[in-house]
N, C-alpha and C positions, 0 to 999 in steps of 0.2 A: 346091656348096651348093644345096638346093632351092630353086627359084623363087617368088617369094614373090608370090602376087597379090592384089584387092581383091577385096572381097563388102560387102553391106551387108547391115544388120540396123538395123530399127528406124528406116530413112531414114540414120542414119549407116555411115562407111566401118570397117569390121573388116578387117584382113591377117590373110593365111592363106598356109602352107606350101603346096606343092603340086608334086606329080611325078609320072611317068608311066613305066613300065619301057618298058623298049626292046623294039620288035616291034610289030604291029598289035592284037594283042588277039584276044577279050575278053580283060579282067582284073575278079580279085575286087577290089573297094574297101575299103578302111579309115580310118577317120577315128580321129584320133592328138590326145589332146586333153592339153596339157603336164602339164607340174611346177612346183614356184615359181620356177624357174629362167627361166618364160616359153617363148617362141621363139628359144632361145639353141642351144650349140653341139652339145647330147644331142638336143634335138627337130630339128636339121637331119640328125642321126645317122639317129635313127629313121628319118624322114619317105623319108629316101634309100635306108637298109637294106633298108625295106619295099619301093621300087620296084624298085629291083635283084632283090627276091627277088619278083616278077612281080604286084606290088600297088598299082593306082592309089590313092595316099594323099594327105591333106591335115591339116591340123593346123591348125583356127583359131586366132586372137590375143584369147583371152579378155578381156585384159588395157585391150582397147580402152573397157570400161566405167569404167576407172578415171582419177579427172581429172586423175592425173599418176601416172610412174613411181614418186615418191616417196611414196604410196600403197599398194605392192607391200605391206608388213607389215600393211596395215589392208584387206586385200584383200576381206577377207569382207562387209566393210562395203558392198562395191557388185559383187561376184561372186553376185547372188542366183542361185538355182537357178534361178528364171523367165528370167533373163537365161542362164545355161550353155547352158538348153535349149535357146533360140532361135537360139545361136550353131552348135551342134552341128545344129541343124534346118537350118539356111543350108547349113552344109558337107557334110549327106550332101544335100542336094537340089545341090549340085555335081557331087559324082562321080555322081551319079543322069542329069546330061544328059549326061555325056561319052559320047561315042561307043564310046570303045572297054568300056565298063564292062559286067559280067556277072554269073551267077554268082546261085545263089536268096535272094541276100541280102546286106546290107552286116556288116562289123567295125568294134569299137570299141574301142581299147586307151588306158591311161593309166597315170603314173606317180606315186605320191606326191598331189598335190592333184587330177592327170588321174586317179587312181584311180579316187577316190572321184566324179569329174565323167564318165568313163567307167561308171560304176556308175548314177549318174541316166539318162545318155544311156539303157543298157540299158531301165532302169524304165518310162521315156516315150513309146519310140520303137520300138514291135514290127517295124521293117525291119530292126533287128539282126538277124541270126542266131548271133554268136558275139563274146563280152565279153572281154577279157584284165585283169586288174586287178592294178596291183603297188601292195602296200603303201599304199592309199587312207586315211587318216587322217578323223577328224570326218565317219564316213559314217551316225553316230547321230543327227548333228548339222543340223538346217534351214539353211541362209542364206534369211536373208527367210523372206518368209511363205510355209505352205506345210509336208508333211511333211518328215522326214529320207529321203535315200535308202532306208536300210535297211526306211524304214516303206512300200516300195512297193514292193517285192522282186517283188508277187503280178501287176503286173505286166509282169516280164521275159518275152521272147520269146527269146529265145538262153540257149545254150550258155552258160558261164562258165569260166574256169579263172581262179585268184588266186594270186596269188604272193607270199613272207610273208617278211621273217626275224625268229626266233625272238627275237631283241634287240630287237627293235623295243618302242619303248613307244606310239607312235600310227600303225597299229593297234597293240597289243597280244594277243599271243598269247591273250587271254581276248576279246577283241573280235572273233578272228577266228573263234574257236570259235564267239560268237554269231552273225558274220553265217554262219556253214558252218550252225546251225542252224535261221536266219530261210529258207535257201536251200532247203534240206529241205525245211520244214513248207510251202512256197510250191509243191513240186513241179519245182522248178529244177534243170535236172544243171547239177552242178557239180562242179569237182574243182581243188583247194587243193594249191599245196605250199607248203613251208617249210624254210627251210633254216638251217641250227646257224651257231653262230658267225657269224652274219649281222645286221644290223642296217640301219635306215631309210637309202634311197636307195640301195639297193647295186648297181642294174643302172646308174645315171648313169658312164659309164667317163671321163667329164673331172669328176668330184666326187671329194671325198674320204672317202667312204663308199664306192669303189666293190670289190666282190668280185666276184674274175673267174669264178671257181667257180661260180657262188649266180648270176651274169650272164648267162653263156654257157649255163647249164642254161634259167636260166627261158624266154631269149630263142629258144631252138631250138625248148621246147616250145610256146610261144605260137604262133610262127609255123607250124610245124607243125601244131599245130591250125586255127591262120584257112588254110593252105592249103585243108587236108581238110573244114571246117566252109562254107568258101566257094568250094571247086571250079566251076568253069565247064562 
């Protein structure tokens, strides 16, 4: 399992995922920002996957805003965007002191509600150089005060690639068409795919939405890109 360690935000303590590949380095970073699922057993997947595949990674605990587990369904209610920001700020100014870190820029990837929080991170924070986004839902959508993701596209500093299924109804195939054209008119490369017979949370491989097909595609080409997009 990845090592879970402490960071604070805001004078309080926030847990955070954290691992490092084997070797001395340098390594490109990536910051892995969940699903509703939390820091449960798909973001120890990821967080690990990524370091094995030669990526110092972390994945804060969003989740520490909220004043009980029992809160998860009324999330939105205290996951404001000012608060995402801050968390995501904390964690790439982590892999930013490590030692072995490199490479002309950080990653940010997310799934399901990390999508669309992978999607702000991008907006706010021009050290990205290359965004991954699966299936982000309510990226039209504000938490707290403040634009929507989508209304701040103009400005992203990285690369993007999104990853979609055509079942999905949040995003929706018509939501994705808009943000592919908010991405456009912003001057943003980007590049979308999507896949048939697919539907919401399909890369989670301990959910029950997961397609191995629609998984194993998007996951190659992601990583594959934050290789080539964050080379050393």
């Amino acid at each position: 399992m990845a090592a879970e360690i402490e960071l604070e935000v805001d004078g309080a303590s926030m847990r955070a995922l954290f691992e490092k590949p084997k070797g001395k380095g340098p390594f490109p970073g990536v910051v892995m920002t969940f699903h509703r699922g939390g820091l449960d057993e798909f973001s120890h997947w990821l967080v690990e996957d990524l370091a094995a595949r030669g990526f110092l990674a972390i994945a804060p605990d969003h989740f520490h805003w909220l004043p009980s587990m029992d809160e998860v369904d009324n999330r939105r209610d205290y996951l404001w965007d000012t608060r995402l920001a801050k968390d995501l700020a904390i964690a790439r100014s982590y892999l930013e002191m490590q030692d072995e870190i490199g490479g002309p820029g950080l990653g940010i990837l997310g799934h399901c509600m990390g999508g669309r929080t992978a999607l702000l991170g991008a907006c706010v924070d021009k050290r990205y150089k290359a965004a991954c986004l699966w299936y982000g839902g309510n990226s039209f959508k504000p938490q707290g005060e403040g634009p929507a993701p989508t209304e701040r596209v103009s400005g992203i500093g990285a690369k993007v690639m999104g990853f979609y299924g055509n079942l999905d109804k949040n995003p929706s195939p018509e939501d994705v068409n808009k943000l592919d054209e908010l991405l456009t008119q912003a001057g943003v490369w980007h590049e979308f795919h999507r896949y048939d017979e697919t539907g919401h949370g399909f890369m989670d491989k301990f959910g029950k939405h997961y397609m191995e097909k629609s998984a194993l595609d998007s996951w190659a080409r992601a990583t594959d890109f934050l290789a080539r997009e964050l080379a050393v």
